[in-house]
C-alpha positions as CSV (number, residue, x, y, z in Angstrom):
1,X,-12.0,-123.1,112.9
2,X,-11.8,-125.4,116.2
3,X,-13.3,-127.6,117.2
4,X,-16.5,-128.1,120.1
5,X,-14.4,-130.0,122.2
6,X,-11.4,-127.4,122.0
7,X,-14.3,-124.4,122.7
8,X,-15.9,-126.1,125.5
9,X,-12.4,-126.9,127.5
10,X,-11.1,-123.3,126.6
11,X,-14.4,-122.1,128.0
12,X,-14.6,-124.8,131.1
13,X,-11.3,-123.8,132.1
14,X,-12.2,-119.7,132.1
15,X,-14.5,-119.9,133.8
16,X,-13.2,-122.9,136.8
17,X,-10.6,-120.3,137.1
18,X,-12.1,-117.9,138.9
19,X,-12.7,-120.6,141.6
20,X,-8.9,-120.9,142.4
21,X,-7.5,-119.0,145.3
22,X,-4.1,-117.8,143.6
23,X,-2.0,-116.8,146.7
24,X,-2.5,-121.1,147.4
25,X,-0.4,-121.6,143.8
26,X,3.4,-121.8,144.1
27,X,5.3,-118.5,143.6
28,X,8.0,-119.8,140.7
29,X,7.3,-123.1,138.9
30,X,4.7,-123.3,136.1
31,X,1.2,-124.9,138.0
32,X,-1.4,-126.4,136.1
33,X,-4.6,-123.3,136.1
34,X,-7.1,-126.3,137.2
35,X,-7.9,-129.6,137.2
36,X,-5.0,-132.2,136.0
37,X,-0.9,-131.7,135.0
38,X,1.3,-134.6,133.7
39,X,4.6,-134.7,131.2
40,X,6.1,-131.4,129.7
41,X,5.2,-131.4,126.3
42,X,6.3,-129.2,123.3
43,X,9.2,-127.2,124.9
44,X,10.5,-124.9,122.4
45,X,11.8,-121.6,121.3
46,X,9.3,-119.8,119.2
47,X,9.2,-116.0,117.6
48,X,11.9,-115.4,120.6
49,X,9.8,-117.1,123.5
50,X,9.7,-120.4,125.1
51,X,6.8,-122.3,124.8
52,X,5.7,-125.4,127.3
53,X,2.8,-127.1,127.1
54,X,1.9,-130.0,129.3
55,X,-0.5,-133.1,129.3
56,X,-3.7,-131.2,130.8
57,X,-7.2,-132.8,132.0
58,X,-8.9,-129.8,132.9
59,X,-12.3,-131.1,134.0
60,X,-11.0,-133.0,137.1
61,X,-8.4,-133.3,139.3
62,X,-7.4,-136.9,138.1
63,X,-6.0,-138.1,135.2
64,X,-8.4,-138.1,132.1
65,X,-8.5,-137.7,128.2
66,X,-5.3,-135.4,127.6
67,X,-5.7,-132.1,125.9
68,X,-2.4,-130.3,125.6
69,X,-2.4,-127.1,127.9
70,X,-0.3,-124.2,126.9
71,X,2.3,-121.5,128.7
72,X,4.9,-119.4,127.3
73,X,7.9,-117.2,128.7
74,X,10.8,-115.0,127.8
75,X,12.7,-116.0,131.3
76,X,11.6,-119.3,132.2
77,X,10.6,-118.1,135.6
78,X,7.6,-116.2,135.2
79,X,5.1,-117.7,132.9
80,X,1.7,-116.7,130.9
81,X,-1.1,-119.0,130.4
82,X,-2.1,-119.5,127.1
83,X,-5.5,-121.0,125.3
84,X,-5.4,-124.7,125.2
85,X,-3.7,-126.0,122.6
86,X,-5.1,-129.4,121.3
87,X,-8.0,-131.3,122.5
88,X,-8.6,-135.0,121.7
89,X,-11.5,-134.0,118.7
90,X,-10.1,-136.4,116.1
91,X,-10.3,-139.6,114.8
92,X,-6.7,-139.9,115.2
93,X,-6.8,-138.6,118.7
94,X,-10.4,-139.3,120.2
95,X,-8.9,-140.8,123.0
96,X,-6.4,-138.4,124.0
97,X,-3.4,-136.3,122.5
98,X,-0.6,-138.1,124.5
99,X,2.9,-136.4,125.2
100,X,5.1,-134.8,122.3
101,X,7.4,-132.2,121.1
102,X,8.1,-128.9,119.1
103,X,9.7,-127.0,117.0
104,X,10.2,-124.1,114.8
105,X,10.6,-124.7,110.8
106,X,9.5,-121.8,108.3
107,X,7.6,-119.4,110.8
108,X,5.5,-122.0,111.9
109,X,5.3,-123.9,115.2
110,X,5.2,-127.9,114.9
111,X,3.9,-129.7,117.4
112,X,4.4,-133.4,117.2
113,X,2.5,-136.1,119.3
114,X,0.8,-139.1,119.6
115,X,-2.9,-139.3,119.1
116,X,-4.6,-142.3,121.3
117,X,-7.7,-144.3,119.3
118,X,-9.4,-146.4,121.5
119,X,-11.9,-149.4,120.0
120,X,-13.6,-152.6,120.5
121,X,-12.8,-155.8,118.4
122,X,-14.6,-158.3,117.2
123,X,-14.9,-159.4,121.1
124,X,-16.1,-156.5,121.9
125,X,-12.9,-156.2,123.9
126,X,-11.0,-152.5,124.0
127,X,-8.0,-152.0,121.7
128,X,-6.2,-149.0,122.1
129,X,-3.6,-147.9,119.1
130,X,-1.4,-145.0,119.5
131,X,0.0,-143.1,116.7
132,X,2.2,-140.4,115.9
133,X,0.1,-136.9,115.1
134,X,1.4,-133.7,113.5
135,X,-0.2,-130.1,114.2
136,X,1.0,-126.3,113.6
137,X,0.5,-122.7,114.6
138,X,1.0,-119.5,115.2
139,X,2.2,-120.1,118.9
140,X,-1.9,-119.7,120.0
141,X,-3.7,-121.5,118.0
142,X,-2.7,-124.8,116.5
143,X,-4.1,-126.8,113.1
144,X,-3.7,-130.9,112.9
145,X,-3.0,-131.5,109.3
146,X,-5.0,-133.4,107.2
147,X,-2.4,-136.0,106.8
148,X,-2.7,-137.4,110.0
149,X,-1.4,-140.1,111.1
150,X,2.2,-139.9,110.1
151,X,3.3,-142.7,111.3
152,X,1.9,-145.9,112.7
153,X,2.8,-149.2,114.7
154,X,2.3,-150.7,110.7
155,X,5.9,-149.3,110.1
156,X,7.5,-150.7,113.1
157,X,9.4,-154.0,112.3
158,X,8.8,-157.8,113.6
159,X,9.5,-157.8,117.2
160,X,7.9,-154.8,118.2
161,X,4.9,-154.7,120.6
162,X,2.7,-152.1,118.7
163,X,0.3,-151.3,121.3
164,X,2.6,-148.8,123.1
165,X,3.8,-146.9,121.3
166,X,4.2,-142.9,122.1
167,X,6.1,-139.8,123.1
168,X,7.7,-138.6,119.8
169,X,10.7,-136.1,120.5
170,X,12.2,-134.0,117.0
171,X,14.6,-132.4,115.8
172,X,16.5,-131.8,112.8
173,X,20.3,-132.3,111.6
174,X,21.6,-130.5,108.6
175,X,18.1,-131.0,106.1
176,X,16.8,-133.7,107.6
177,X,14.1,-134.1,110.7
178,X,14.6,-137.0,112.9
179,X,12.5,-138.1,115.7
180,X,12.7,-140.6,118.5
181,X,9.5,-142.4,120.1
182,X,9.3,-145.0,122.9
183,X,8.1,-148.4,122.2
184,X,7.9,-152.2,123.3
185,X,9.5,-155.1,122.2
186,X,7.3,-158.4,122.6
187,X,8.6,-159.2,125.7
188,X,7.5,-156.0,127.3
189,X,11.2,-154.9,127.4
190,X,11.1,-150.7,127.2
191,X,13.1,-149.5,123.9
192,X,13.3,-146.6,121.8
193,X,13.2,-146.3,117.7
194,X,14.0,-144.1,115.2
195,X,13.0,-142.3,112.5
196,X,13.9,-139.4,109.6
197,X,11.8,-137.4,107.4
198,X,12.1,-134.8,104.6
199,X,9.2,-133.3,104.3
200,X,7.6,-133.9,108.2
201,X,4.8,-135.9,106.4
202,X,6.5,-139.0,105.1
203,X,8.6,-140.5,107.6
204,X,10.8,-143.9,107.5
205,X,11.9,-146.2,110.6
206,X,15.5,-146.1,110.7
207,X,16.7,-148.5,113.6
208,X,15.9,-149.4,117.5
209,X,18.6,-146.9,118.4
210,X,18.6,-148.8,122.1
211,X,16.9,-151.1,124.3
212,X,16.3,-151.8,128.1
213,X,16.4,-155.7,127.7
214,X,14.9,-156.0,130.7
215,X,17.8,-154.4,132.5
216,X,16.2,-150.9,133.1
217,X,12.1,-151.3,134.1
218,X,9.5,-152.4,130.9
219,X,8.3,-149.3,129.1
220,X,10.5,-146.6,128.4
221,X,8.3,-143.6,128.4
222,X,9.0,-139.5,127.1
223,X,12.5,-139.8,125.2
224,X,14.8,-137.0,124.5
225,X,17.9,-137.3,122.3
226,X,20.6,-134.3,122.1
227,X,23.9,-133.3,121.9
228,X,25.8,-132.0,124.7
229,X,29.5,-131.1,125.2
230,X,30.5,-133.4,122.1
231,X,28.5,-136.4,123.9
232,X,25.1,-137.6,122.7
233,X,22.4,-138.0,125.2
234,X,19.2,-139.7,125.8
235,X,17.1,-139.4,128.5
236,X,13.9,-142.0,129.1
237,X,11.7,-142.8,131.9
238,X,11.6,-146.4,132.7
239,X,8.4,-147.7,134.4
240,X,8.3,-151.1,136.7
241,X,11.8,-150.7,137.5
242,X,13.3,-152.2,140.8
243,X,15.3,-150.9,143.0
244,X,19.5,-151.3,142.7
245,X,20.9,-149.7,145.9
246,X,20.4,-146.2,145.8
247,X,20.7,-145.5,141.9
248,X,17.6,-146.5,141.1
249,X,14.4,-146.7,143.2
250,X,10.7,-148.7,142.8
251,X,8.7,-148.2,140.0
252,X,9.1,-145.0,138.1
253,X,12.9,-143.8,137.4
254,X,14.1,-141.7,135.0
255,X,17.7,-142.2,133.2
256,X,20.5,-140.6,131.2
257,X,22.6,-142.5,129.1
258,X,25.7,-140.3,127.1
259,X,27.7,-141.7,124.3
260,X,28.1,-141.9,120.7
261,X,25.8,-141.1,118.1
262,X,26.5,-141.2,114.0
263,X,24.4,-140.1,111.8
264,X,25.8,-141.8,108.8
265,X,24.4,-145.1,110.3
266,X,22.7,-143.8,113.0
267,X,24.1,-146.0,115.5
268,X,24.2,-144.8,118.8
269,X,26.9,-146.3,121.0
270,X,26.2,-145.8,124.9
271,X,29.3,-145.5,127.3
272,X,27.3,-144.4,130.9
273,X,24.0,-145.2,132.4
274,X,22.7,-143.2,135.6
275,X,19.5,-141.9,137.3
276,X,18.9,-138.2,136.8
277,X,17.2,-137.2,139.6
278,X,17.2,-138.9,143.4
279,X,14.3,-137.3,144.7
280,X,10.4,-138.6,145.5
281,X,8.7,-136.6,142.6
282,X,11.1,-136.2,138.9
283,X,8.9,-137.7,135.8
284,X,9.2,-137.1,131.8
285,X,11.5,-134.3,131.7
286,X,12.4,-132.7,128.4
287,X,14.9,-130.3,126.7
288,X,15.1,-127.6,124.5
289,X,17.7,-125.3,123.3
290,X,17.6,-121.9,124.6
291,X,18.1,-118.7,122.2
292,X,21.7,-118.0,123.8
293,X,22.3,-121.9,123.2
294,X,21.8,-123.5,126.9
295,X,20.4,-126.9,127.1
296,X,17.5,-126.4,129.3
297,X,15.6,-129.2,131.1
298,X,12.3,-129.3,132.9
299,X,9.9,-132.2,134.3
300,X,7.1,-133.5,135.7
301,X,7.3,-132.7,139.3
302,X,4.8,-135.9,140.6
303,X,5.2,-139.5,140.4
304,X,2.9,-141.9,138.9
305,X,2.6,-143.8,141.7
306,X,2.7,-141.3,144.5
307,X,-0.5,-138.4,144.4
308,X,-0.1,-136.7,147.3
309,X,-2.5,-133.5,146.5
310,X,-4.7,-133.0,149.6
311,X,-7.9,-132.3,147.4
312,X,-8.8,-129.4,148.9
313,X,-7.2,-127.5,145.9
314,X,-8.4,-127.2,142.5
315,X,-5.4,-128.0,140.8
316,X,-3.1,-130.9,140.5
317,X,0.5,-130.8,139.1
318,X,3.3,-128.3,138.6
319,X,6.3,-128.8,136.7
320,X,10.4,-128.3,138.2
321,X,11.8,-125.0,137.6
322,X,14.0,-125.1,134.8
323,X,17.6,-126.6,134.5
324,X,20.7,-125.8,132.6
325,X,22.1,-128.7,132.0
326,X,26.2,-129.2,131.4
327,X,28.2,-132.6,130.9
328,X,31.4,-133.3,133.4
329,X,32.8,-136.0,132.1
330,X,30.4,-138.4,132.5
331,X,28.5,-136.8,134.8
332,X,25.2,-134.4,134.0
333,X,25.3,-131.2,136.0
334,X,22.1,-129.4,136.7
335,X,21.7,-126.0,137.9
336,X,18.8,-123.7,138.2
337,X,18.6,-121.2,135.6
338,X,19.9,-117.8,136.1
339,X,16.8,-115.7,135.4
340,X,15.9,-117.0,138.8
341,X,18.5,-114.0,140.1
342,X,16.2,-111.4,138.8
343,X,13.4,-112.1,141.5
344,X,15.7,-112.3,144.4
345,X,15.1,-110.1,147.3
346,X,15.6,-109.7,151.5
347,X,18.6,-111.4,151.0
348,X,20.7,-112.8,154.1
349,X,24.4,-113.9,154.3
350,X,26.0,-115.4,157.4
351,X,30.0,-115.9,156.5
352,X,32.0,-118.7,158.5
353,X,29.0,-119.1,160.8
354,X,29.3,-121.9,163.6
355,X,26.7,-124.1,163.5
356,X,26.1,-126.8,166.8
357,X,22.5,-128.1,168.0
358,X,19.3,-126.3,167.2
359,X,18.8,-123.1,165.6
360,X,17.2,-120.4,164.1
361,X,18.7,-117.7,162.1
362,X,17.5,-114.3,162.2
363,X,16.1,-113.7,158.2
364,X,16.0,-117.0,157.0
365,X,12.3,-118.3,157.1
366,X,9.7,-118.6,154.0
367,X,8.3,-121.1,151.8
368,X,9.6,-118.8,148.9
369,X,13.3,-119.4,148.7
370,X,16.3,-120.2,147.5
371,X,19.3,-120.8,150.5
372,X,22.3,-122.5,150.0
373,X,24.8,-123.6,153.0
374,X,28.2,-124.4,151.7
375,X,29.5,-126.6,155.3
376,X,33.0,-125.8,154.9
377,X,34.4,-127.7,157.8
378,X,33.7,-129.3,161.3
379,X,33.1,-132.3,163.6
380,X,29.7,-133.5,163.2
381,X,27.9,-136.9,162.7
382,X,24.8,-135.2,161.2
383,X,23.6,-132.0,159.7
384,X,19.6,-131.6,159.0
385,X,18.2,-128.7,158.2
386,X,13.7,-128.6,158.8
387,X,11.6,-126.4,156.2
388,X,8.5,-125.7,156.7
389,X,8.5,-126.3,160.1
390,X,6.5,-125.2,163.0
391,X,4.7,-126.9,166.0
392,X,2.5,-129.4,163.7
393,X,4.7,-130.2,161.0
394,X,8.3,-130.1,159.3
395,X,9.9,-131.4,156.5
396,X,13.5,-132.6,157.3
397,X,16.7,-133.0,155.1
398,X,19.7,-134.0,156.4
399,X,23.3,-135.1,155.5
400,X,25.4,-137.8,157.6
401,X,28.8,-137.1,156.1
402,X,30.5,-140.9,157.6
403,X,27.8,-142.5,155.4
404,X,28.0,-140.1,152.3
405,X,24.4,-139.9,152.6
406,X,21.7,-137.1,151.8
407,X,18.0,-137.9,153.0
408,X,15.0,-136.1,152.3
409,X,11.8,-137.2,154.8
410,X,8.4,-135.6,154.3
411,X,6.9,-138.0,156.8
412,X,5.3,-135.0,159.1
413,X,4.7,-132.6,157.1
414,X,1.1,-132.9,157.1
415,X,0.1,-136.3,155.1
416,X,-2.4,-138.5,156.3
417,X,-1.5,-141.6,153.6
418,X,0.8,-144.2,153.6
419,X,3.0,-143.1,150.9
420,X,6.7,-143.1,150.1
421,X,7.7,-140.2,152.4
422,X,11.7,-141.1,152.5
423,X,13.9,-141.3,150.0
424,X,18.1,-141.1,149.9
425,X,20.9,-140.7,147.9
426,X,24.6,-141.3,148.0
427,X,27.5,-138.4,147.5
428,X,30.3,-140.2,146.0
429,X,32.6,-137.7,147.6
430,X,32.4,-138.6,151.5
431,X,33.6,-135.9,153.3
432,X,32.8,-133.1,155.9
433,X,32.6,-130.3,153.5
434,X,29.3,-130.0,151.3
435,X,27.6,-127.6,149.3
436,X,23.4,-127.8,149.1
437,X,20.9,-125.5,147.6
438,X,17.8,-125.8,148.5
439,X,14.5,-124.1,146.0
440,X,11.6,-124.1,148.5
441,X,8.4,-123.1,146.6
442,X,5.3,-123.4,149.1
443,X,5.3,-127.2,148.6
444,X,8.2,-128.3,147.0
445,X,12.4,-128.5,147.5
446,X,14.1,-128.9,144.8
447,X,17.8,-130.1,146.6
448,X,21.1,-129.5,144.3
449,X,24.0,-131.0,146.1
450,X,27.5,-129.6,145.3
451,X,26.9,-127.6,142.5
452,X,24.7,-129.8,140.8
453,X,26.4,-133.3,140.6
454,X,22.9,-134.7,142.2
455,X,19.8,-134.0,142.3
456,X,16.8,-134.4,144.4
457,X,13.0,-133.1,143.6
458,X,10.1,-133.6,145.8
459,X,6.8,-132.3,146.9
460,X,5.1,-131.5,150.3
461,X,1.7,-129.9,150.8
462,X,2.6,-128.5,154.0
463,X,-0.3,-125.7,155.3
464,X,1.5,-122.5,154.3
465,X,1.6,-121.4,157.8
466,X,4.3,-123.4,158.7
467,X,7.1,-121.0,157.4
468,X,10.0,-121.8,159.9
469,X,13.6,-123.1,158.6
470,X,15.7,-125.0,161.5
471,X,19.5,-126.4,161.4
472,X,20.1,-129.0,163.5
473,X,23.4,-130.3,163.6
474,X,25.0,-133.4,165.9
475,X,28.5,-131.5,166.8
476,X,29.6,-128.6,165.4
477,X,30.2,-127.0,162.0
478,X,31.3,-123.9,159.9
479,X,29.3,-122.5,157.4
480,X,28.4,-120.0,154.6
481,X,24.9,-119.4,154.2
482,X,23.0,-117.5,151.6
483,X,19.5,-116.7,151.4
484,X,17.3,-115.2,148.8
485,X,13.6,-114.4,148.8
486,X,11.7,-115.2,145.4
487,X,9.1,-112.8,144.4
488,X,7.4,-113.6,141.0
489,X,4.2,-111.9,140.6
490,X,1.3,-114.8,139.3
491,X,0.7,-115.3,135.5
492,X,-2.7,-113.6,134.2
493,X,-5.0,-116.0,131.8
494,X,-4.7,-115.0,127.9
């Protein structure tokens, strides 16, 4: 039976629904129904579909006690809404039901995730203590077990700062389930542990299978640990970092390191450390395996530290559209999925097209697109293209191929706060020729630079009237450019 507290949010957010003006949502990524949207949680394959489920406050617009809000899809593109999943109705998790993962084991759905207990000492001061919770279902409604917690800080060794202490990511090897959770060692320095169970219930801390050392930020939030072309990667998002050129930025990063991992000791053994994503708004992304065996990644498309909703809508948070993910070497290529191909339509195509000042071509407008301009050659000291432009406002990105540099600058496009607007990256190959694909979705580009090698994903809340899309280039150019309308009719509430 559930719970009040599940009843009344299922019921809240029913019923707030019906307030939310749905041609104001974006047309392709997976939007929060109302109130508040953080980390992708629990993304899985279940009974064929792909569940996601998300850190969810649905009573305001801010960030409050997390429930776990709930979509599913057989494409990744479009998306149902689902019940809510978990609400924060335990003793274990009276103080929210933080970030977690999934999977599928005996025609059940397991949810993992840490449950957040908040209370006074002696003092009367607040002590918070964050556990690791275990829950299953049917895919729409979910049970905690009754052996809850399953694992707490008390099984961390000497060293470890047990107050933080979250974000369990699992998976199992051969007949084993193994699962990965950020921590803290005491001083402050971000790490993640590990640990291995048999039966899901009784688990044992295996090792710190790596550390930040106060190299990369303090806590390392959300980690992820796979397999990927022979390499083994994880993936963690390091809060307080600083900024080292244009790797990493201020404050919340998120980073990929690929290596070695054996599972007779466990030791993992890490060859290459780089950002993931360049861009203004990336945050707690995690993977799943598709059915056809892609390695798919989506995130958290905000920043901690930048909010930039303008309040007039009732919703805040949408996640990136999903990624295939591939190893190059080193190097971790991201790509759109291909289901996005389904929903294309009024497609435009200019071949060896001579670009030089300011223009606008005939079909290629929208804030529902996905355009890519492969410059194939030319003499120019800039290329910028402006989306979602119009008298008011514009949103400018823009390559300057002496540099190797690719900017993204949302400073006009219609915010009144002083917030990071700017952000750039460096292409390690500097030349004249460039490939960029651009996924505009009402208010937000996701930017994939020659074929993927980087990435940039940020957010704009630009009034949808502004539906212009300007080159601008400083010389002249030849180019190939492909357009694609995205139509992907809205999900309907369960």
């Amino acid at each position: 039976m559930n719970s009040k507290k599940l009843i009344e949010a299922r019921a809240y957010e029913q019923e707030k629904i019906k307030e939310v003006d749905e041609t104001l949502r974006p047309e392709f990524h997976a939007a929060v129904p109302v109130g508040w949207m953080n980390d992708p949680n629990g993304f899985s394959v279940f009974n064929k579909e792909c569940h996601l489920f998300y850190q969810y406050h649905p009573y305001t617009t801010e960030w409050g006690p997390m429930h776990w809000g709930h979509f599913k899809t057989t494409d990744f593109v479009k998306w149902e809404r689902m019940p809510i999943a978990l609400a924060p109705d335990e003793i274990f998790d009276s103080a929210g039901c933080f970030s977690g993962s999934a999977l599928e084991y005996k025609g059940e759905h397991i949810l993992v995730y840490t449950g957040v207990i908040e209370e006074k000492d002696e003092t009367g001061k607040k002590r918070v203590q964050q556990v690791q919770c275990i829950a299953s279902g049917d895919g729409k409604e979910y049970k905690k077990w009754n052996c809850n917690p399953i694992i707490t800080a008390n099984s961390l060794p000497e060293g470890v700062y047990g107050q933080d202490f979250r974000d369990p990511k699992i998976w199992k090897h051969e007949d084993i389930f193994y699962l990965v959770v950020a921590s803290r060692s005491e001083d402050e320095s971000g790490q993640i542990v590990l640990y291995k169970s048999k039966d899901l219930r009784e688990w044992k801390f295996i090792k710190i299978l790596a550390r930040s050392n106060n190299q990369y930020g303090k806590m390392w939030e959300c980690p992820d640990f796979f397999v990927l072309q022979d390499k083994y990667i994880l993936i963690t998002s390091p809060q307080e970092m600083m900024a080292r050129g244009m790797e990493f930025h201020n404050g919340n990063n998120v980073i990929y390191m690929s290596g070695v991992f054996d599972y007779k000791t466990c030791e993992f053994t890490q060859e290459y450390i780089r950002s993931i994503d360049y861009g203004l708004d990336f945050y707690a992304p995690q993977t799943m395996e598709s059915q056809d065996g892609r390695r798919i990644m989506i995130a958290w498309m905000q920043s901690w530290d930048v909010n930039i909703n303008p309040g007039h809508l009732k919703w805040n948070g949408m996640m990136t559209f999903p990624r295939e993910l591939e190893l190059q070497g080193t190097e971790l290529i991201q790509k759109p999925v291909k289901e996005i191909e389904k929903y294309y339509s009024d497609s435009v195509e200019f071949h060896n097209h001579v670009l030089s000042g300011t223009t606008q071509l005939e079909g290629i407008s929208g804030r529902a697109l996905d355009i890519q301009i492969e410059i194939i050659e030319g003499q120019y000291q800039k290329f910028e293209m402006q989306l979602a432009h119009n008298d008011i406002y514009t949103t400018k990105c823009s390559y300057i191929p002496k540099d190797g540099t690719f900017t993204f600058d949302r400073t006009y496009s219609g915010l009144n706060r002083d917030v990071s607007c700017i952000r750039t990256m460096r292409i390690p190959e500097r030349s004249e020729s460039i490939t960029i694909r651009i996924l505009l979705d009402k208010y937000s580009a996701e930017i994939f630079i020659n074929g993927g090698r980087q990435v940039m994903s940020n957010v704009f809340y630009t009034p949808l009237e502004a539906q212009d899309i300007l080159f601008d280039v400083n010389g002249e150019l030849v180019a190939n450019i492909v357009k694609h309308k995205i139509s992907v009719s809205e999900c309907v509430p369960v």
